[in-house]
C-alpha positions, 0 to 999 in steps of 0.5 A: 449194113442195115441201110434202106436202098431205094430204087432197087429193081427186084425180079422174081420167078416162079420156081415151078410154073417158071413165070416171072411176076414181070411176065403177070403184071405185064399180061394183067394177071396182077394188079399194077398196085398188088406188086412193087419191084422197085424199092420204095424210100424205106426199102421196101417192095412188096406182092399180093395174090401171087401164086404160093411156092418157091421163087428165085429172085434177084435184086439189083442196086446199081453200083451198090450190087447184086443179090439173088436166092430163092424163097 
């Protein structure tokens, strides 16, 4: 409805290399400061410096639901 979420989780994988970003962060390939999977007050999650291409992802806002796609 427009409404900001905060504290929703996002997850993204690579559609090719089939790598989650989770899976860089954790083997420092990514920058703790360069990924945001978890909504901020206004919403917003946000990457840098990850690989272009395709990306499934979903998003899970607790009892306000579930999302997914791919970009």
């Amino acid at each position: 409805a427009g409404a900001s979420v905060a504290g929703a989780v996002l997850a993204l994988v690579h559609a090719e290399l089939e790598e989650s970003v989770e899976a860089w962060l954790a083997a420092d390939l990514l920058a703790p400061q360069d990924a945001r999977l978890v909504t901020d007050e206004a919403g917003r999650a946000w990457l840098h410096g990850v690989p272009h291409g395709r990306y499934r992802w979903t998003i899970d806002a607790g009892s306000l639901g579930r999302g997914s796609g791919e970009l």
